[in-house]
N, C-alpha and C positions, 0 to 999 in steps of 0.2 A: 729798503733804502728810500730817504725821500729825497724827491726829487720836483724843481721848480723848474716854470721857464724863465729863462735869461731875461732879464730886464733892456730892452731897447738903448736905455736910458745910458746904463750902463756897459752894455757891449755893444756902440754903434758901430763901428769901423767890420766886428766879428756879423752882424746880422747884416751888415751893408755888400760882404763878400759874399755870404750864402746867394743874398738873391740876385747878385751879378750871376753868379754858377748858374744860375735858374734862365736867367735872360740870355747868356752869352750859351747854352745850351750844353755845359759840361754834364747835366744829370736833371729827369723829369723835379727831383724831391733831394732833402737831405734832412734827417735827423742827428744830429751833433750833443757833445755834453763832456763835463767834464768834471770831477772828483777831486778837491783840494784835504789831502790828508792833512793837511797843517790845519785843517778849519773841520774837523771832523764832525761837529754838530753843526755845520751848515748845509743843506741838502745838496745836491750836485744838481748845477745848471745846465739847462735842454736847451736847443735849439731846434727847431720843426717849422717846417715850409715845403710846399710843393705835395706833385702829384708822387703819391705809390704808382698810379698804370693812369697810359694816355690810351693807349689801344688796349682791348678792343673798347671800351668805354673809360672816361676819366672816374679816378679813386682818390682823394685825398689820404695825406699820410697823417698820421696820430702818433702821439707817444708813443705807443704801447705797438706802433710797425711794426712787425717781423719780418727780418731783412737774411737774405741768405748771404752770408758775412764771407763765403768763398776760402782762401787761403788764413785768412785770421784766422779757421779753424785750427789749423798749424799751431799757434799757442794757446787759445782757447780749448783748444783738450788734448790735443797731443803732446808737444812737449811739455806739459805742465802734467799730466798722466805721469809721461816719465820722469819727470823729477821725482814723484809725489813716492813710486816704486825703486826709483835708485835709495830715498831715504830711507823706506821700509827695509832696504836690503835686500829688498825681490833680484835684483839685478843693479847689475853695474854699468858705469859709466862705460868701462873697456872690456866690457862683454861681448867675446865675438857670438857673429848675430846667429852662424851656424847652430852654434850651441846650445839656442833654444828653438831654431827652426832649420830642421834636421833636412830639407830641401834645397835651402839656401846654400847655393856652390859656391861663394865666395866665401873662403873662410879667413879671409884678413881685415873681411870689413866689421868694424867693431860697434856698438852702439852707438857710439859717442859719433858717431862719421856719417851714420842716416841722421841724428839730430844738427848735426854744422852741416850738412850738403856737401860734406869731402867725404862720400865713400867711393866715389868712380861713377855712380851709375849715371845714365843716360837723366838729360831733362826731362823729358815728355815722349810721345808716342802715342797715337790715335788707337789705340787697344778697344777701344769702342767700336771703333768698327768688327773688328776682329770679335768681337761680343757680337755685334747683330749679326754675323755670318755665323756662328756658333748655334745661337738661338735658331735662325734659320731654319739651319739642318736639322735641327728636332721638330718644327714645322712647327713653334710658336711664337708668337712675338716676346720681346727679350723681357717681358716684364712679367710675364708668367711662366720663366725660367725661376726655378725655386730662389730664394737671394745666398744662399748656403753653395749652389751650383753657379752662381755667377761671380762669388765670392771667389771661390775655387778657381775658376777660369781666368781670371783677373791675376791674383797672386799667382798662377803658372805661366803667364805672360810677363808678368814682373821677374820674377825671378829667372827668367832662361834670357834676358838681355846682357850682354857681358860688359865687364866694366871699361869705358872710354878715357879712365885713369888709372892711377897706383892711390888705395884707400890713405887718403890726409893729404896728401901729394896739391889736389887744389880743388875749390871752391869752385861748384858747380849748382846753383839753384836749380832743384831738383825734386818733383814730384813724387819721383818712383822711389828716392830715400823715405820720405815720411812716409808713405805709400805701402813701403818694405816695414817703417816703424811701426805702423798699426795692426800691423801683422805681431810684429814681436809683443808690445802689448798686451793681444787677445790672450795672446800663449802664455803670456807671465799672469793674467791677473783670470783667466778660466772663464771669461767672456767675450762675447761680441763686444767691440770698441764703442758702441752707443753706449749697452748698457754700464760698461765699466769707466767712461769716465763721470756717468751719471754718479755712481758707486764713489767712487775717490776721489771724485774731483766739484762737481758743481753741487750735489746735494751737501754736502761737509762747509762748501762756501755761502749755501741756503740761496742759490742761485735755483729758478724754478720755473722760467720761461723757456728754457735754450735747449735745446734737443737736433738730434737728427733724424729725418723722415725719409724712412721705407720707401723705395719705390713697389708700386704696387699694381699699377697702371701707366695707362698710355698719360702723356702730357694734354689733357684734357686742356680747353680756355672755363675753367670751373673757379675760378679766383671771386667767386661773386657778382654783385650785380653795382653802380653808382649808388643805390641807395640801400644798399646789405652788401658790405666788400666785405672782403677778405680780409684777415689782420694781414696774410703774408706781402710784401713789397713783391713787385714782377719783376722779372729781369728778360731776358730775351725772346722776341721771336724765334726759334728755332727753326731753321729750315729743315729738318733731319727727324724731329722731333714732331713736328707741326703745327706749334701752337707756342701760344703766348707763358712762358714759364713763369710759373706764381703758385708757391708751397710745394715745390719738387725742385732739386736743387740745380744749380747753372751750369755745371761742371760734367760737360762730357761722358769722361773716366767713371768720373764718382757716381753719375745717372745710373752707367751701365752696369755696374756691378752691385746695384742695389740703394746707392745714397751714403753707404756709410763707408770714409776711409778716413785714412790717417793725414790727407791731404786737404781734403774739403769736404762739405754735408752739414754744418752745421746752421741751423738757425737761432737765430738772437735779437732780444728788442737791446733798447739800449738800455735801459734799465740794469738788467744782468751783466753788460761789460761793463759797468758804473761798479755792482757786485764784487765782478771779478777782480777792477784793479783794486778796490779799497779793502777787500780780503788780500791779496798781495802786498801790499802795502803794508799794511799789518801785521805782515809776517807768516801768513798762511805757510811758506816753504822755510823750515829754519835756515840760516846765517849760511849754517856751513854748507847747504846744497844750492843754497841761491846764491851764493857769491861764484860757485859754478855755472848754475844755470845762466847767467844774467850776465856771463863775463866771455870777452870776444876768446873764442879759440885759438890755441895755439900750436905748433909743431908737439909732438907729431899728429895733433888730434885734427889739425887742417893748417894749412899755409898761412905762414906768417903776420900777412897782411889781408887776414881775414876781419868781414866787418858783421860775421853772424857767431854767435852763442851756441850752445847744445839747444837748438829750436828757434829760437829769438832771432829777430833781425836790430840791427842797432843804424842810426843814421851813418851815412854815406857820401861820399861826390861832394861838390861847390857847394849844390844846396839842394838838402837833403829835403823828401817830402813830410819830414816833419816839422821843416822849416828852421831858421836859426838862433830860435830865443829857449828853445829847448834843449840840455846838456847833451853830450854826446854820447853819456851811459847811458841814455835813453833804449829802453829796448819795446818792442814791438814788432808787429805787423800789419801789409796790405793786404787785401784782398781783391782781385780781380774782378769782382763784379762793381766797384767801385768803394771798397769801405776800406777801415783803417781803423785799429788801437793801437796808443801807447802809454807808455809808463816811464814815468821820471824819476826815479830814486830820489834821486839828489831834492826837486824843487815837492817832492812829494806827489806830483798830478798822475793821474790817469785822464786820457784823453780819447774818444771816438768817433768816426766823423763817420756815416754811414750815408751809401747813395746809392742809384739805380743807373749807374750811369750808364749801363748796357742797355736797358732799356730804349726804345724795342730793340736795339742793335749794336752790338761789341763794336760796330766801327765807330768807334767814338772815344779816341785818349787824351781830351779835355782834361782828363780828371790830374793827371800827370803836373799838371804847370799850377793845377787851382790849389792840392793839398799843400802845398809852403806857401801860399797865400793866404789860406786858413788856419794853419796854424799859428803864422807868425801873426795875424789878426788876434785872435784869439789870445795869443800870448802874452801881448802887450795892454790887454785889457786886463789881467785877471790879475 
């Protein structure tokens, strides 16, 4: 895909917000861009400013960032994996999950109920910890616990939590659904969830930056040096971990069990989500799976007044963080580490806004009030 930067001239209001972000301290950097399918021979316009890492030494950011994108891994391979296998036939929408992971005790929660966040289960759960005391007891640190044995340990922590609803009953954002879905996944398509949505999903879209990375080791400060960096963007000091996180992913859960789940682990420049939405757009998922995928649930598949998709989130509240010049079929998602895609049906965009906003430190929810200011910037320029 080609891809330019944004003309000043042309997006002043949209570059005038980024580096307020910069100065008022929502995030060290931000890489941004956006994909107009109605102008398909026009390249998709970048936006780039700021630091990849302040500590331990400053990095500028380049196009070409690798940013740990957090929770947008959520559509970026998992629910879009499952689309891609509901179409094949592999499995259904209203597949109880039992039925392909014969572990799994809840036999009323159906597939469709880990991709909307109405299957019952718990939001979150520090299961990492429960990982380092695991590892412990074998007297090695948790990274040279095989990732096939901490995979294991991880999914039997998931699945012995019981459900804190009735499966559709209601809307509960929830890691240990997707969590439980990249489980299902492995099992439908006879791989690890890296290599399989590599397999069905981003090579098929000629997407060729974006991968998930193996924990293998300790969280080294190994991101390079000010004058030979690292492509990957930093995200936290870890206190737990003890170093600066850059090319190992931000996410707890996800670290400890190796990097790869069905919740978070994915790395991406912006390039590849530019990729992804202009391959969706285009119809990557035919009509009749994507007008599923891409459309709010409904009884019995979750609560009435649900504002998520089989995977998808869709704008929300007075004013939604994708701001209000954007249609409301808009589907998408955030990522916790401060990023963000979405997609327009309607106006045709794809839109990304990537940031470090944890950088060096999660205590920092700037990011919250700045994303409907950038995009509504954004919006009214394009």
């Amino acid at each position: 895909m080609q891809m330019e930067l944004a003309s000043p001239k042309r997006f002043p209001k949209t570059w005038e917000v980024l580096k307020r972000g910069i100065s008022e301290g929502v995030a060290p950097g931000f890489v941004a861009g956006f994909f107009d399918a109605k102008k398909p021979n026009e390249p998709a316009q970048a936006f780039v400013l700021g630091q990849a890492r302040v500590e331990p030494s400053p990095q500028e950011l380049a196009l070409d960032s690798t940013f740990d994108i957090a929770s947008v891994s959520k559509v970026f391979s998992t629910a879009t994996l499952l689309a891609v296998m509901v179409e094949k036939g592999w499995l259904d929408w209203e597949t109880p999950v039992s039925s392909i992971l014969e572990d799994f005790p809840h036999p009323d929660v159906q597939v469709v109920h880990l991709a909307a966040h109405s299957s019952g289960q718990l939001w979150w759960n520090s299961f990492y910890e429960t990982l380092k005391a695991n590892a412990a007891a074998t007297g090695k640190p948790l990274w040279e616990v095989s990732f096939e044995q901490r995979q294991k340990w991880m999914r039997e922590l998931v699945f012995a939590q019981p459900l804190v609803t009735k499966p559709g009953e209601k809307f509960v954002y929830s890691d240990l659904t997707m969590m439980t879905l990249g489980f299902v996944l492995e099992e439908v398509c006879g791989h690890p969830l890296d290599q399989a949505v590599r397999e069905w999903v981003w090579e098929p879209m000629g997407i060729k930056t974006a991968h998930y990375r193996r924990i293998t080791g300790p969280a080294e400060e190994t991101g390079g040096s000010e004058k030979s960096p690292s492509r990957y963007v930093a995200t936290e000091r870890c206190p737990w971990r003890g170093a600066v996180l850059q090319g190992q992913v931000h996410d707890d859960n996800c670290w400890s069990m190796g990097g790869v789940s069905g919740h978070a682990g994915v790395f991406s420049d912006l390039r590849d989500l530019m990729i992804f939405g202009q391959k969706h757009l285009a119809g990557f998922l035919p009509e009749s799976t994507r007008r599923i995928a891409w459309a709010a649930v409904t009884p019995p598949w979750g609560p009435a007044d649900s504002h998520r998709t089989p995977g998808w989130d869709m704008p929300s509240g007075a004013r939604p963080s994708l701001g209000s010049h954007f249609s409301r079929q808009s589907v998408g998602h955030l990522g916790f580490t401060g990023t963000s895609f979405w997609i327009d049906p309607d106006s045709g965009l794809a839109v990304a806004l990537l940031s470090n906003r944890v950088h060096p430190t999660r205590d920092n929810d700037k990011i919250r009030a700045f994303r409907p200011d950038f995009h509504d910037a954004l919006a009214q320029e394009i």
